[in-house]
TIDO-17357 format. One record per residue (C-alpha): residue in one letter; x, y, z. Coordinates in steps of 0.2 Angstrom, whole numbers, plus 5000, padded with zeros to 4 digits. Example, Ala and Ser with C-alpha at 12.3 -4.5 7.8 and 13.67 -1.06 7.14 Angstrom:
residues 2
a506249785039;s506849955036;
This chain:
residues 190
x590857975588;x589658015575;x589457815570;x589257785587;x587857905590;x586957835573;x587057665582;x588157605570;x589857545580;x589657365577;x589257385558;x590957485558;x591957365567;x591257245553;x591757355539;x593557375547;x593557175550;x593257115531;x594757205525;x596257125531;x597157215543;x598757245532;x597657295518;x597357475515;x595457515520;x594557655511;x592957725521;x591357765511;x589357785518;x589057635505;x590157515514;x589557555530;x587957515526;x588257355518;x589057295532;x587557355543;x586457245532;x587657125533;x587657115552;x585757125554;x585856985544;x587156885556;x585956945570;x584456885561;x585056725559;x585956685576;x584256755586;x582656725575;x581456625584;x582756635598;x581156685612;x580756465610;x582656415607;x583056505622;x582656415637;x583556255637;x585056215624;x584456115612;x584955945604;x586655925593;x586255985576;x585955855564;x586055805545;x586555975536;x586656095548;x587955975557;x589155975544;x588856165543;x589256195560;x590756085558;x591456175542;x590856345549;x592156305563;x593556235555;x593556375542;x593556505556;x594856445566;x596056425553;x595656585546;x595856645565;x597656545566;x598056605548;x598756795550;x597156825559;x596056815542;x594856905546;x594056915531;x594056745530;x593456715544;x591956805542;x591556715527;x591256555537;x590156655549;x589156695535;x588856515528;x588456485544;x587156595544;x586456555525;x586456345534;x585456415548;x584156495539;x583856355527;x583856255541;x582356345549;x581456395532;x581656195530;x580556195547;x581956145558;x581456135577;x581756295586;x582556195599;x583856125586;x584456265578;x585156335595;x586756245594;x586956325579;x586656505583;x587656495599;x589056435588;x588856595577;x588756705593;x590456665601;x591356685582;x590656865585;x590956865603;x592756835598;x592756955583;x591857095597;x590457085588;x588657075597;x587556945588;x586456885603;x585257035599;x584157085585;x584157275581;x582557325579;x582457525582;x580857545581;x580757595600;x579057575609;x578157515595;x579357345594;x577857265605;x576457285593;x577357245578;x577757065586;x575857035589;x575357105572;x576456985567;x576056835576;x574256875573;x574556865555;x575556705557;x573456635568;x572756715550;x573956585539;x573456455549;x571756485547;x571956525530;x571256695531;x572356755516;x571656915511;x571856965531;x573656905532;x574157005515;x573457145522;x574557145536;x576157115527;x575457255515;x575257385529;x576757325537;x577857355522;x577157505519;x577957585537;x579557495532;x579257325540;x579957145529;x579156995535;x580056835531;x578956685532;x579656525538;x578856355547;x579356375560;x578456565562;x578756725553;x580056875559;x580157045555;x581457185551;x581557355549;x581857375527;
């Protein structure tokens, strides 16, 4: 109950599912929260930028990311069909994740990518696992913290450097990572 209450089901259900079911699991805080970075990681790459993607499904991928979606499936249902490899399984969501992002760093249309992330969504949606939404507990204050950070994104543009470092710096300071892309910055909690 008490992982629950520390928002930290998913990040359990993670932990449990990268051990293969008929391997012994030993529990630690560390673990636990490597899979928690691990899953805001998944989340962060199935929803970034997902406010422009989400509208209207986007065109089939293309060049890389097409051959990553294709592997990503492949590998997961035959980890599925194998004994239920989890493990496995989860490995290919990952890759999946890492094509994504260099897809978007790469400046990748918004738009594009959502085959993609919906394709990493439903391998959690079938693990019981909640991609579709970026955890960002920061409460009332998640509002300002997007426009700080879209404002700092007008600065770049206008090449205002020392204005946009300042932001990150302030930001970082109340525990705030911004990743730049080109197709727009995003924001977690560090």
């Amino acid at each position: 109950m008490e992982l629950l209450d520390r928002g930290l089901g998913d990040s359990f259900r993670l932990m449990v599912l990268q051990s293969h079911y008929r391997s012994p699991l030993t529990y630690s805080e560390e673990a636990l929260l490597a899979a928690d970075r691990g899953l805001e990681r998944l989340q962060t790459s199935a929803t970034a930028i997902a406010n422009e993607s989400a509208g209207s499904p986007g065109p089939e991928c293309e060049g890389d990311l097409a051959v990553a979606v294709s592997q990503a499936e492949a590998l997961f249902h035959e980890a599925m069909d194998d004994d239920f490899d989890s493990p496995r399984a989860i490995a290919a969501m990952f890759d999946l994740g890492r094509a994504i992002n260099r897809a978007r760093d790469a400046g990748a249309e918004p738009k594009s990518l959502s085959t993609a992330q919906n394709t990493l969504i439903g391998f959690g949606a079938i693990l019981g696992l909640d991609l579709s939404q970026q955890r960002r507990s920061l409460g009332e204050v998640e509002p300002f913290v997007d426009l700080l950070v879209r404002v700092r994104d007008d600065l770049r543009v206008a090449k205002q450097w020392a204005l946009a470092d300042r932001i990150r710096s302030e930001l970082a300071d109340r525990g705030i990572d911004i990743a730049d892309a080109a197709a727009g910055s995003t924001w977690r909690k560090a």
